[in-house]
N, C-alpha and C positions, 0 to 999 in steps of 0.2 A: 797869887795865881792858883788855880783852882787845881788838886789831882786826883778829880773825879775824871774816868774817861765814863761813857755812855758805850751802849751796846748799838753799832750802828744800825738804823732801821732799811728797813728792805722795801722800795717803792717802786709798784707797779706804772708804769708808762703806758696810759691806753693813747696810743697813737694812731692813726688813721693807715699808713706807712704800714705800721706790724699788723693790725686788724686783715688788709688786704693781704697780706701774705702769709697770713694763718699763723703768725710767731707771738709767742708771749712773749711781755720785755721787760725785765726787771733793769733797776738798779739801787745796788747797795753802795749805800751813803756813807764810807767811808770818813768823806769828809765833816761830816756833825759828830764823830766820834769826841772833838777835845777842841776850842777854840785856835790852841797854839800849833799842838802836836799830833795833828791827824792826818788821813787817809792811811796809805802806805807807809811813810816816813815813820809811824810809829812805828809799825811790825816789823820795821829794816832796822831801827835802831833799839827795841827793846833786851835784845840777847846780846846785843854789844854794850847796854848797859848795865847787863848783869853782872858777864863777865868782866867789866871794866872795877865793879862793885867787888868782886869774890878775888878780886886779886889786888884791892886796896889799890887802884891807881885812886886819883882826884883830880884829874886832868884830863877830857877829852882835848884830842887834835883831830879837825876834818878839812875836807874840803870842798870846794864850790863857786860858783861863779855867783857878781857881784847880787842875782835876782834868785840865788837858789833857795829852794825849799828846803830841799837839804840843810843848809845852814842854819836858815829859820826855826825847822824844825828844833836841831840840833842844841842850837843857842836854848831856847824853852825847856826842852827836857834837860839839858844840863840844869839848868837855875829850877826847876824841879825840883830833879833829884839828888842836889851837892855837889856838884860834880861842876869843877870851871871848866871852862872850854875855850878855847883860841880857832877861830877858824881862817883856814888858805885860803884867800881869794885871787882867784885868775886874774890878773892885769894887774894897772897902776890903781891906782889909789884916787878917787873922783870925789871932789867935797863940793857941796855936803853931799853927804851920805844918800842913799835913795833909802826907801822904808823900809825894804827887807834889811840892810845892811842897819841901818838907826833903831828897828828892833833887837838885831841881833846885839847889839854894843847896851842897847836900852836893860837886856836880860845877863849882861855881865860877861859875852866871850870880846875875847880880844882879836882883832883882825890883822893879820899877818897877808902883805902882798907881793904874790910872785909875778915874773915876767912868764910872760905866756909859753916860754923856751925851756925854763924852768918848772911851770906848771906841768908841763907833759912829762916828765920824769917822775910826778907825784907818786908813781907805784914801785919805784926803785928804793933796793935799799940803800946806795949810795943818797937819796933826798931822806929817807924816812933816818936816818943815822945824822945827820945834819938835821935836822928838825930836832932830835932828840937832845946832841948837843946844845943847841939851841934854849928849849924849851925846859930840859929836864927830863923825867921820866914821865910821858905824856900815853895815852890808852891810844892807839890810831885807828880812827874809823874812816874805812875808805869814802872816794866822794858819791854820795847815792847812797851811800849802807850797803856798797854792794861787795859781801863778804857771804860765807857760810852761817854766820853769825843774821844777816840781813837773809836768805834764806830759809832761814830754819825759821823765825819771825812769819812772813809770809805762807808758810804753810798751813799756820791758822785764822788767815782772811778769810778764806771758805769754807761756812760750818757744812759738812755734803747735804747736799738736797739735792732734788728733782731739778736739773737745768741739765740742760742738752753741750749747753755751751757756755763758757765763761770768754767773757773779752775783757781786753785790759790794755792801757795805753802803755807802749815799753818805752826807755831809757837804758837802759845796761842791761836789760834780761833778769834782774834780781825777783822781780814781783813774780814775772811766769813763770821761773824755776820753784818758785813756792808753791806758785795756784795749781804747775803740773803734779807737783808731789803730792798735794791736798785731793786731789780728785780721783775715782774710781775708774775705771778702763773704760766705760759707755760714755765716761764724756770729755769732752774735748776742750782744751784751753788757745785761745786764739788772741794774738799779741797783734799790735798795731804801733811799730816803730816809728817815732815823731822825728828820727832824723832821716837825712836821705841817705837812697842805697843802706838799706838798714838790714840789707840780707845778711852782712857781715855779723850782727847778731847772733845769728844761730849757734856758728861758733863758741860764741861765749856763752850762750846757755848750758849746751850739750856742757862744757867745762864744769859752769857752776853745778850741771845735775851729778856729772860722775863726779866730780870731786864731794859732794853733800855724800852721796850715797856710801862712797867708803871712804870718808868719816866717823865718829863715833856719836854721830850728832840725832836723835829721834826722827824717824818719817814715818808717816803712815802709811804708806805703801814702799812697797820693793821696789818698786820701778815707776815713773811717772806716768799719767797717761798721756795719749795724742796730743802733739801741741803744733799750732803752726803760726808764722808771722804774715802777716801782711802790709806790705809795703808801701803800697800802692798812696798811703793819705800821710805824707809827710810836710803837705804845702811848702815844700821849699826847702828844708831842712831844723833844726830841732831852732826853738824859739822865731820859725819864721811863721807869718799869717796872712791872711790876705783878707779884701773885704769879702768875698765869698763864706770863707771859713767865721769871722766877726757879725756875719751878719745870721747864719747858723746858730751860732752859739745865744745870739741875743733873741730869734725867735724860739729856741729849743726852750731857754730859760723863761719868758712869758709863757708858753704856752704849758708847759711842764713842771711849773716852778722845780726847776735844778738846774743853779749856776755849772757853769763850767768852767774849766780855767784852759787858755787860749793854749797855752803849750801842749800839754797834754789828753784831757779828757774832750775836748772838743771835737779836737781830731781823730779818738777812737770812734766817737758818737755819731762823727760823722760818716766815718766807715759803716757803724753798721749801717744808718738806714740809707745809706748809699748800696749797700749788697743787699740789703733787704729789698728794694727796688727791682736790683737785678735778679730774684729769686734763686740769690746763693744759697737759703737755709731752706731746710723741710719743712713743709706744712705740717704744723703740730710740734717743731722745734722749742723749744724755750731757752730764750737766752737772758743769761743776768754779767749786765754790764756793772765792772768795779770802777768806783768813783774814787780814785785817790787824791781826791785832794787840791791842794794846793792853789787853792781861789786867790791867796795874798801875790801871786805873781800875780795877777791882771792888771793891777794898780801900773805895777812897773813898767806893762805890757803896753798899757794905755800910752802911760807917760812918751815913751819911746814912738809912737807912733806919731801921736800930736806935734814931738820933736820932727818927724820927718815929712810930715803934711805941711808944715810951715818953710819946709826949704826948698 
């Protein structure tokens, strides 16, 4: 396994869509940064890898549900960088395995299954002391990477340039608490939550931001700049799709060569040039959309759907 990463490239999107509405549209291609361990997932778990490294653990412990990238990820960079790893997964135990899970076992972590009653308690220290018993003395990286450690990461996804706007599909608030810190006050980072009612996010950002801030942890700036979520393109809630959103994503990718992956990147991309229609941005805006990743969930995404077509 290779541990080369690439410097992801930055690809203009001449689309008809942004042409008409005077907006330049980048996207940076997080996802070709590393076959295994890209988009986001890296810059969430690189500083939990360090730290896990500078304190002589050899055991990561995370968590995830049975299609997570998370895991994925996780599993990879463990077999990496030395490092075993065991990962939580949400539910019972389904054999065989689906691919993300038969990777993850393929790269050497061990798969530990909780009941979903259990899983919910994953940030307590009554489970994280119980796991430890368990396991031993294990490194815990929460589920997502989303920790200080998965922020500070994230803050160097965006090298600053000239963009108006940065969008980014969210899960836990980790990535835009990075990209607000990374950005200078003229421009603005705008989140697009894949689950429903995903207002409740905010809260956990503002967290993750004041807590990084005093911390002893590096930022580039004092203060983050403007960040807002939008809500509005959850199709359903987090892992849900529809053929509207499937059939998006399959003309976006012919015509644009850049895969998406249905959970997440799909449905920011579908945002914007849904608000770009509505003439949400300024003529003469620039915006660069972050591709994080995670194209190995569509497989799973397929599979699951085929299953329900046939019932």
């Amino acid at each position: 396994m290779s541990l080369t990463f690439i410097t992801p490239p930055l690809q203009q999107i001449n689309s008809e869509i942004a042409r008409q509405a005077g907006v330049e549209l980048y996207v940076l291609r997080l996802d070709l940064m590393h076959p295994w361990v890209n988009g986001n997932k890296w810059f969430k778990l690189k500083y939990n890898l360090l730290e896990a490294k500078e304190k002589n653990f050899t055991t990561l412990l995370t968590f995830g549900g049975a299609y997570s990238n998370h895991i994925y990820a996780t599993a990879a960079a463990g077999n990496l960088f030395g490092f075993r790893t065991i990962g939580v997964i949400r539910g019972e135990e389904r054999l065989p395995l689906n691919l993300t899970l038969s990777f993850a076992v393929q790269q050497g972590m061990q798969l530990v299954y909780l009941n979903r009653e259990m899983y919910r308690q994953r940030n307590t220290p009554a489970l994280e002391e119980y796991l430890r018993q368990s396991f031993g003395e294990v490194f815990i990286i929460p589920e997502g990477g989303s920790n200080l450690n998965g922020v500070r990461g994230c803050t160097e996804i965006i090298d600053p340039a000239a963009f108006n706007h940065i969008c980014v599909a969210c899960g836990t608030g980790t990535t835009l608490a990075g990209i607000a810190l990374s950005l200078h006050e003229r421009q603005r980072a705008i989140a697009f939550p894949v689950l429903k009612n995903g207002a409740f996010l905010a809260q956990e950002i503002e967290s993750l931001l004041t807590n990084y801030l005093a911390s002893d942890l590096p930022s580039p700036y004092s203060s983050p700049a403007s960040w807002e979520l939008i809500c509005d393109y959850h199709f359903g809630g987090y892992a849900k799709v529809n053929d509207e959103l499937l059939l998006f994503s399959q003309q976006f990718t012919q015509e644009h060569g850049v895969p998406l992956d249905y959970v997440y990147t799909a449905k920011m991309f579908y945002g914007v040039m849904d608000l770009l229609q509505q003439g949400f941005f300024c003529r003469g805006d620039s915006l660069l959309l972050v591709h994080t990743g995670g194209l190995q969930g569509n497989v799973g995404m397929e599979e699951k759907l085929q299953r329900f077509s046939k019932i």
